[in-house]
C-alpha angles and dihedrals in degrees: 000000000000108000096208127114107273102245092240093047108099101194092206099063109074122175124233084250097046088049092050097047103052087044080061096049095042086051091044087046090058092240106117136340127233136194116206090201087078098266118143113268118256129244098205122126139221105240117227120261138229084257109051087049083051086053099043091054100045092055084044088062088049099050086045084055098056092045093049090050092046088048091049106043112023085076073074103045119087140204115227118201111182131173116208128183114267090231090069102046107152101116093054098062089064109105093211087068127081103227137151146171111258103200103260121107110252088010127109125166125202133171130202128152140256136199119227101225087174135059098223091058107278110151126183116213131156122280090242098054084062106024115129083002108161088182132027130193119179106196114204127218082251100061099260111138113202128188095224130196132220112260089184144316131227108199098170079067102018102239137127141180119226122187127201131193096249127107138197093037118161100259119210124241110240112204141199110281090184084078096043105116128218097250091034111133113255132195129202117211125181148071108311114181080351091302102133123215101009115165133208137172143214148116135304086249096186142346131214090035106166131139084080093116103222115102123023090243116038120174102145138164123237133225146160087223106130107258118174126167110304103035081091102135101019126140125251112201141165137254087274091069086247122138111243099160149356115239110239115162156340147227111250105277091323091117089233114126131173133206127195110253114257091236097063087039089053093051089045094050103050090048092052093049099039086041118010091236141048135258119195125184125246143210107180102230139121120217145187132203116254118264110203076243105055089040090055095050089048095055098253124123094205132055089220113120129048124272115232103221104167122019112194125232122271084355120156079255102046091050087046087056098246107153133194115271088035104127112217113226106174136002100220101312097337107097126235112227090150155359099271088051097065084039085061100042091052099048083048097061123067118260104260088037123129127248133203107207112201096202131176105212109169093002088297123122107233135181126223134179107217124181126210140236143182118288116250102257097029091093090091127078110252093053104256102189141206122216123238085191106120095302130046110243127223115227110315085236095071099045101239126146112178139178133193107267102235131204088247091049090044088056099050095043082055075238104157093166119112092246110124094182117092119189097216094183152346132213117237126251080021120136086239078056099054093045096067110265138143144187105271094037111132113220100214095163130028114182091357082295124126104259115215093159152016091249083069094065090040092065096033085050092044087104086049094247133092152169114231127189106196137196114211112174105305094344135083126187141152130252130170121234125201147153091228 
């Protein structure tokens, strides 16, 4: 709301009912007294209640709260300035990340933060804040300034790792954001617009937030907390001082950020430090979220559990006998109330792990073993994923992400063709996105090879370059798509 005068206000003309009703609202308010039979206003004040001092120190303790959390906890945050060549400018255009052009020709500077989470100098950041990065420098709350490597990035999720040649730093505690609660109290920590160590406040507003499309796998947690550009890779924690997210984006000037959950993070960050890369388990299925009415045709009473809607050939899933229309209700003992559920327990176990699938098929509980492999895309270093979310990806590089086109989808997109590949997004600035592609395209070739899968564009694509023959509507047509 702009606070400025409106143009056709003139603040000297005040209606009779303006005036009373202000004068209402000044005597309710304790201030003065009037009498509208012409006696001389009274002084006198309304004393504070019991209830108003009870009010004043409880909001004390919580301020007391907030400034015991920022004392204890911002020795741990970091600022990040980074320059990056012009020519490679795709982390500056996320407006989640404070960049900006310096002046020199091929030159752009950004900041964003970061958390230490070690004491040797380990900090965890998002991928964006350091992507295409030619020099680092990572700024304590002491002063120290560092040049930093990169240990190792994670762009299916946009984090990174950065190290710096320091010892003995205050580390962060990162908690587990599996017990953060919605209505929890959340502060922000980090650079926004280049102020460091700026502080806001707010609620975990919501958990298991995905569909968001920017990342190719997306399981955030939601707050109010106040997030700008440069608070990228900052850290979110609770009223215990304990790490439960990094902030990663937000949502134009909604006022709606997300941070990735400290557990996912955790996970990220020990694999890039012990390997370099990371390494995600994999199913091999496709899934839905359960309609009443698709619970109802399939014999269950509840919409809890994730339909498998697609299960991939020779997958960990399809040799374990899992079929499409089965509805998966645990992963061993974590219960499956929605997708996003089965995506998490997944990403949480080692590739080559065992599963036990509870799965209703017929309105019947079942049990199957499952054992998992490596998801397709996670072969490279730096971790490029694949997400399990609902669609299988093709290599993070190219910008696909693509789902089995289903009966039930084919119907709805009026699609009558034999493709059974649908692209259901890509990622912009990508180089899907420059040739040409776009969400509700059907790969129907890939190399000049029948595609029945996504699997089958993830192996054409494995050299980062491929030949895709598309159906868009009535009309077909190739495009290359590669990473060069």
């Amino acid at each position: 709301m702009n606070s400025s005068t409106p143009p056709n206000s003139n603040p000297s003309r005040w209606s009779w009912t303006t005036a009373s009703a202000l004068a209402g609202w000044i005597a309710a308010a304790g201030l003065v007294t009037y009498s509208y039979a012409g006696a001389a206003p009274s002084t006198s004040t309304i004393p504070a209640t019991p209830v108003a001092a009870a009010a004043v120190n409880q909001a004390t303790q919580l301020s007391d709260a907030f400034a015991s959390v920022a004392e204890h906890v911002s020795p741990s945050v970091v600022t990040i300035r980074v320059e990056a060549k012009q020519e490679m400018p795709q982390m500056f255009r996320n407006p989640f990340f404070g960049g900006r052009g310096n002046g020199q020709e091929g030159i752009t500077k950004g900041s964003g933060s970061g958390v230490i989470f070690r004491s040797d100098g380990a900090i965890l950041t998002n991928n964006h804040v350091v992507e295409h990065a030619t020099r680092i420098n990572v700024i304590l709350k002491d002063g120290r300034n560092f040049k930093a490597k990169v240990v190792g990035t994670d762009p299916a999720v946009d984090l990174a790792v950065l190290k710096i040649d320091a010892k003995d730093l205050p580390a962060a505690v990162i908690a587990d954001s599996g017990k953060a609660r919605v209505g929890d109290w959340v502060l922000a920590i980090g650079a926004p617009f280049g102020l460091d160590y700026t502080l806001t406040a707010g609620v975990l507003s919501g958990k298991g937030r995905g569909g968001i499309g920017a990342n190719e796998i997306e399981d955030y947690l939601q707050t109010d907390a106040s997030i700008n550009p440069g608070n990228s890779g900052g850290p979110l924690v609770d009223l215990q001082g304990q790490v439960v997210g990094i902030n990663t984006m937000i949502i134009g000037g909604s006022g709606i950020g997300f941070a990735i959950p400290s557990n996912l993070a955790r996970n990220v960050a020990e694999q890039l430090l012990s390997n370099g890369k990371v390494r995600r388990a994999w199913l091999g299925v496709s899934f839905q979220e359960l309609t009443p009415e698709l619970a109802k045709g399939l014999g269950k009473n509840d919409t809890h559990g994730a339909l498998v809607a697609d299960v991939m050939k020779d997958g960990p899933a399809a040799k374990g006998g899992v079929r499409s229309g089965d509805i998966i209700e645990k992963v061993d003992a974590d219960p499956v109330s929605e997708g996003k559920d089965l995506l998490r327990a997944v990403l949480m176990r080692p590739v080559g792990s065992e599963v036990n699938l509870t799965i209703r098929r017929d309105g019947k509980l079942q049990n199957l073993k499952v054992k998992t492999s490596e998801r397709p895309g996670d072969l490279r270093a730096g971790g490029h994923g694949s997400g399990e979310g609902g669609s299988e990806s093709a290599p993070g590089e190219l910008g696909l992400q693509l789902q089995a086109l289903t009966p039930g989808i084919a119907q709805q997109l009026e699609y009558s063709g034999s493709g059974k590949v649908l692209i259901a997004n890509i990622r912009p600035g990508s180089p899907a996105d420059s040739a040409g592609l776009q969400r509700g395209d059907v790969i129907v070739e890939a190399d000049k090879k029948p595609v029945t899968t996504a699997n089958d564009v993830v192996a054409a694509a494995s050299d980062g370059k491929v030949l895709l023959r598309v159906e868009r509507g009535n009309n077909n047509f190739f495009t290359v798509v590669s990473k060069e």
